[in-house]
Backbone as numpy.savetxt, mean C-alpha at the origin, in Angstrom:
# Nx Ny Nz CAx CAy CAz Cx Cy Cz
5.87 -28.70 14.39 5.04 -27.52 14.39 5.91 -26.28 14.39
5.60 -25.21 13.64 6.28 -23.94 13.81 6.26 -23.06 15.02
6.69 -22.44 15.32 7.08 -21.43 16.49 6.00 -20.42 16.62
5.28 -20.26 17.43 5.03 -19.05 17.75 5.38 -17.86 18.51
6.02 -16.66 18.09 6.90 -15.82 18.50 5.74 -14.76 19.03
4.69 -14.69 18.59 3.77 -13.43 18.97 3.75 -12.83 18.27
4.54 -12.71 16.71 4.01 -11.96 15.71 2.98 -12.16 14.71
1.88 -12.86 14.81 0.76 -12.84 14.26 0.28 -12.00 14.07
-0.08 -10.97 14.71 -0.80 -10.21 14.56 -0.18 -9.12 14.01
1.09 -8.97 14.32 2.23 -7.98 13.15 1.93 -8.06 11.96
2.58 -9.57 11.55 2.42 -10.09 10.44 1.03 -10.03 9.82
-0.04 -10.53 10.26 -1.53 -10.03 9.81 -1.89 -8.73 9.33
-1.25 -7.78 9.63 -1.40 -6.01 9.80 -0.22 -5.68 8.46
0.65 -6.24 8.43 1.44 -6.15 7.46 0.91 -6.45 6.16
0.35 -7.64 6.43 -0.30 -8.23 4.96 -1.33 -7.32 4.40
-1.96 -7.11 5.58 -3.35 -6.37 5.52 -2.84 -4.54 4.70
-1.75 -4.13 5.30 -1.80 -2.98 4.48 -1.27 -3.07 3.25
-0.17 -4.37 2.91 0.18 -4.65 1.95 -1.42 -4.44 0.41
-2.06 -5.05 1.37 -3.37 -5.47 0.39 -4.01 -4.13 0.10
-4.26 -3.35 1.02 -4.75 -1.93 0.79 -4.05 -1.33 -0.23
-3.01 -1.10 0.13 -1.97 -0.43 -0.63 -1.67 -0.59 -2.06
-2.35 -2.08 -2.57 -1.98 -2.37 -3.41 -3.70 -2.53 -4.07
-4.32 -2.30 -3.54 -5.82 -1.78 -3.87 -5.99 -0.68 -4.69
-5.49 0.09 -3.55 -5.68 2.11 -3.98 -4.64 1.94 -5.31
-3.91 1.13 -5.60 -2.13 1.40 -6.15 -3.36 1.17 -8.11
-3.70 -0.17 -7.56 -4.54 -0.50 -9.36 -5.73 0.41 -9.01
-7.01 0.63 -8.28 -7.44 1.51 -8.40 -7.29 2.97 -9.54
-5.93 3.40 -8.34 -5.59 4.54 -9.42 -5.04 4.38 -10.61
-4.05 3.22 -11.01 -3.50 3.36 -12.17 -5.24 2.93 -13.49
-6.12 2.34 -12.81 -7.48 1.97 -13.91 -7.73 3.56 -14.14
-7.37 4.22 -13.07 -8.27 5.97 -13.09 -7.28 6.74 -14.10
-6.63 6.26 -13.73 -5.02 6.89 -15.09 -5.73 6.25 -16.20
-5.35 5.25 -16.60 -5.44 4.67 -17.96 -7.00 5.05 -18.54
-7.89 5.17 -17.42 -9.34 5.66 -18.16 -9.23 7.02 -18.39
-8.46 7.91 -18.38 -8.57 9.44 -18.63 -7.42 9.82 -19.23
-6.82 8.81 -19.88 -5.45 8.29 -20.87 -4.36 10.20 -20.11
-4.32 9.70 -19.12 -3.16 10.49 -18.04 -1.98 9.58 -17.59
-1.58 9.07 -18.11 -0.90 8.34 -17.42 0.65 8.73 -16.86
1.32 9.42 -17.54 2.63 10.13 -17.37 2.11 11.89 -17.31
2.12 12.41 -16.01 3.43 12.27 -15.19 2.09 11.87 -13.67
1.50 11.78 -14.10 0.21 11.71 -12.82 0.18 9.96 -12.28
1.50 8.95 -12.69 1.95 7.79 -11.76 2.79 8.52 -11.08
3.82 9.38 -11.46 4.27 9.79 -10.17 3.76 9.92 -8.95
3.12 11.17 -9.11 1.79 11.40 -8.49 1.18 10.13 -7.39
0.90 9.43 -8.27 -0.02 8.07 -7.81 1.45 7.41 -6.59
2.10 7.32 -7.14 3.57 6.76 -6.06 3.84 7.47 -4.95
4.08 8.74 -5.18 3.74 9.45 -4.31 2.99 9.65 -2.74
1.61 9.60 -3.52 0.65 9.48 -2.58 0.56 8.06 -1.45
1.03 7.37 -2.16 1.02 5.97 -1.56 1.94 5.99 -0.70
3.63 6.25 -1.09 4.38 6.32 -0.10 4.37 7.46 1.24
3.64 8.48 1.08 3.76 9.76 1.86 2.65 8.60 2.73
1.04 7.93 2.26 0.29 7.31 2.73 0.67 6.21 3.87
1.79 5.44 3.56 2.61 4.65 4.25 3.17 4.25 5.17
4.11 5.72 4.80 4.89 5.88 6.20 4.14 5.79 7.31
3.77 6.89 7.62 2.93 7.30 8.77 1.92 5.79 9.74
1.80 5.29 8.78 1.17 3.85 9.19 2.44 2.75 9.81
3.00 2.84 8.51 4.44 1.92 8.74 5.09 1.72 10.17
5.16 3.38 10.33 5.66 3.82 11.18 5.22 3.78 12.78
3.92 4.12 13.08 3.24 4.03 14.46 2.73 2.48 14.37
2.88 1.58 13.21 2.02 -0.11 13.60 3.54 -0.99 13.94
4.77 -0.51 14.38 5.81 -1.04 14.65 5.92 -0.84 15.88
Protein backbone atom coordinates (compact mmCIF):
# COMPACT_ATOMS: atom_id res chain seq x y z
CA UNK A 1 0.00 0.00 0.00
CA UNK A 2 1.24 3.58 -0.57
CA UNK A 3 2.04 6.09 2.10
CA UNK A 4 -0.01 8.48 3.37
CA UNK A 5 1.87 11.70 4.11
CA UNK A 6 -1.27 14.09 4.59
CA UNK A 7 -1.03 15.56 1.32
CA UNK A 8 -4.28 14.68 -0.12
CA UNK A 9 -5.84 17.31 0.17
CA UNK A 10 -2.80 19.54 -1.23
CA UNK A 11 -2.62 17.43 -3.94
CA UNK A 12 -6.57 17.49 -4.57
CA UNK A 13 -6.44 21.52 -4.59
CA UNK A 14 -3.59 21.37 -6.93
CA UNK A 15 -5.34 19.29 -9.43
CA UNK A 16 -8.39 21.15 -8.87
CA UNK A 17 -6.83 24.54 -9.91
CA UNK A 18 -4.86 22.87 -12.44
CA UNK A 19 -8.41 22.05 -14.00
CA UNK A 20 -9.78 25.59 -13.60
CA UNK A 21 -7.01 27.09 -15.01
CA UNK A 22 -7.02 25.15 -17.79
CA UNK A 23 -10.85 25.75 -18.26
CA UNK A 24 -10.72 29.63 -18.37
CA UNK A 25 -7.17 28.92 -20.54
CA UNK A 26 -9.57 27.02 -23.75
CA UNK A 27 -12.47 29.03 -22.78
CA UNK A 28 -10.62 32.06 -23.81
CA UNK A 29 -8.54 30.89 -26.55
CA UNK A 30 -12.51 29.49 -28.29
CA UNK A 31 -13.31 33.49 -27.47
CA UNK A 32 -10.05 34.41 -29.47
CA UNK A 33 -10.48 32.20 -32.35
CA UNK A 34 -14.38 33.18 -32.55
CA UNK A 35 -13.60 36.96 -33.01
CA UNK A 36 -10.49 35.81 -35.26
CA UNK A 37 -8.20 38.02 -32.42
CA UNK A 38 -5.94 35.86 -31.81
CA UNK A 39 -2.41 37.66 -31.76
CA UNK A 40 -1.61 39.80 -29.58
CA UNK A 41 -4.83 39.24 -27.21
CA UNK A 42 -3.09 35.32 -26.15
CA UNK A 43 -0.77 37.31 -24.56
CA UNK A 44 -3.25 38.92 -22.88
CA UNK A 45 -5.05 35.59 -22.20
CA UNK A 46 -1.47 34.28 -20.45
CA UNK A 47 -1.30 36.98 -18.70
CA UNK A 48 -4.39 37.00 -16.97
CA UNK A 49 -4.01 33.50 -15.94
CA UNK A 50 -0.66 33.84 -14.49
CA UNK A 51 -1.28 37.28 -12.52
CA UNK A 52 -4.75 34.84 -11.66
CA UNK A 53 -2.43 32.18 -10.14
CA UNK A 54 -0.15 33.40 -8.19
CA UNK A 55 -2.11 34.82 -5.62
CA UNK A 56 -3.87 31.38 -5.19
CA UNK A 57 -0.60 29.45 -5.65
CA UNK A 58 0.63 31.34 -3.20
CA UNK A 59 -1.79 31.56 0.08
CA UNK A 60 -3.02 27.41 -0.79
CA UNK A 61 0.77 26.48 0.26
Amino acid sequence: MGQNNGNNGEESRKKALHGVMGGIFLIGLAILFYFNALWPWILALLGILAIGAAPIRYYSS
